[in-house]
C-alpha positions in Angstrom: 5.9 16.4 -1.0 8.7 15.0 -2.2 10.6 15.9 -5.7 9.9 11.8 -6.5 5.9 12.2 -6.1 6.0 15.6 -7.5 7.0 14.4 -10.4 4.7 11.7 -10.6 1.8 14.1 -9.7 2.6 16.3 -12.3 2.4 13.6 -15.0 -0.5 11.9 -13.8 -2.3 15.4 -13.5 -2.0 15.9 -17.0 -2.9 12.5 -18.5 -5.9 12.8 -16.5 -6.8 16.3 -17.2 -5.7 15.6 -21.1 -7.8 12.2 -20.6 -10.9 14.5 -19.0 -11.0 16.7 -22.2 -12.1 13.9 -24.1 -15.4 14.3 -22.9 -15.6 17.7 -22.1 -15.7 20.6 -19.5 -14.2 18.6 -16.6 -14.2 19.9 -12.6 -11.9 18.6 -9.8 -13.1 16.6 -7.2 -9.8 15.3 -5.2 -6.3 16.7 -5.3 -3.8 15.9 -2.6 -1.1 13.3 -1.5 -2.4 9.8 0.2 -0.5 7.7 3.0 -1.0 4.0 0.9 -0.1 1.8 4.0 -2.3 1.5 6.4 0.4 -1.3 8.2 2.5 1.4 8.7 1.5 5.2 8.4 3.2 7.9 7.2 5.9 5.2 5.4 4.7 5.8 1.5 2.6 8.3 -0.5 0.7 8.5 -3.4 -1.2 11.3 -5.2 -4.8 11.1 -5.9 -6.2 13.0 -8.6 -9.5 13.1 -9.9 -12.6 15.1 -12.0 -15.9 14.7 -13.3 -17.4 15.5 -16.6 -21.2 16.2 -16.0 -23.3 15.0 -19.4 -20.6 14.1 -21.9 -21.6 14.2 -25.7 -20.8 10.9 -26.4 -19.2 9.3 -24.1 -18.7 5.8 -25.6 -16.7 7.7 -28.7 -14.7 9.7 -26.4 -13.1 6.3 -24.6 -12.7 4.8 -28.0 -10.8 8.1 -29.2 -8.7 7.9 -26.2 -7.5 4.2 -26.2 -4.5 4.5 -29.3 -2.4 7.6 -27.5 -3.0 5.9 -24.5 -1.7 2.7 -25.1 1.2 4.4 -27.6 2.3 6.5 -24.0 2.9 2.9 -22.5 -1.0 2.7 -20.4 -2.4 -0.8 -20.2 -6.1 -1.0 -20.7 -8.5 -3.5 -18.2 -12.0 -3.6 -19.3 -14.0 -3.7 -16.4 -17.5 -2.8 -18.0 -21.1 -4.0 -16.8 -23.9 -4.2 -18.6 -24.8 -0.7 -17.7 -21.8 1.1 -17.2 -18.5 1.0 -19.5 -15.7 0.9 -17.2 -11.9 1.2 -18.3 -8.9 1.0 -16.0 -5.3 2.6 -17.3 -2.5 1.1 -15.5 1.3 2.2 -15.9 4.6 1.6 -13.9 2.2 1.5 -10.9 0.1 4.5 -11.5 -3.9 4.1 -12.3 -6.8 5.6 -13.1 -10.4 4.8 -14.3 -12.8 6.0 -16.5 -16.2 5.6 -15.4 -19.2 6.3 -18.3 -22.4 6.1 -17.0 -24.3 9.3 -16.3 -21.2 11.2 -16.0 -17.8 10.5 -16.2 -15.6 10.0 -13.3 -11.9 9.9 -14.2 -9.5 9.0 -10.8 -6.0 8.6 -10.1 -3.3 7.4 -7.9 0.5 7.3 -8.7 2.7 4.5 -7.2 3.7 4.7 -3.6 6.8 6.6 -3.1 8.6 7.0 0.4 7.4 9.9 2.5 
């Protein structure tokens, strides 16, 4: 891994995780670096990061809370909600991640591609 996407796993790790605790109890599901270019493999990285919170309290609340210190830390929000799910993407500097209420939460990530 390199010291760039280090970095950048690091800090997405912990916005997730942080994000995660929101709802509650949360358990890892993916954890590892990514090749991002299918055109040409092994050219640039990313780091995927995700959990699941099984049965959240309330879940609606917990997004709600979330939204100031995630837009104050410089994440754009991007409803993407359906009639039966509440979907929220975070986007920054290339990074994103979703959080998915419906049964359970599913919170994912992926930093932006950095050079292998």
């Amino acid at each position: 891994m390199t010291p760039e996407l280090g970095r950048l796993a690091t800090e997405l790790t912990s916005v997730i995780d942080d994000a995660a605790a929101a709802f509650g109890a949360a358990a890892p599901t993916v954890s590892g670096e990514l090749d991002c270019d299918p055109t040409h493999p092994g050219h640039l990285t990313c780091w995927q990061y995700g959990v699941r919170v099984d049965h959240p309290a309330s879940p609606s609340t917990s997004l709600t809370s979330l939204l100031p210190s995630l837009h104050r830390d410089g994440w754009e929000s991007h409803d993407r909600s359906t009639p039966r799910e509440q979907i929220t993407r975070f986007t920054r500097d290339g990074a994103d991640f979703t959080v998915h209420v419906a049964a359970a939460v599913t919170i994912i990530g992926s930093t932006r591609p950095v050079p292998a």
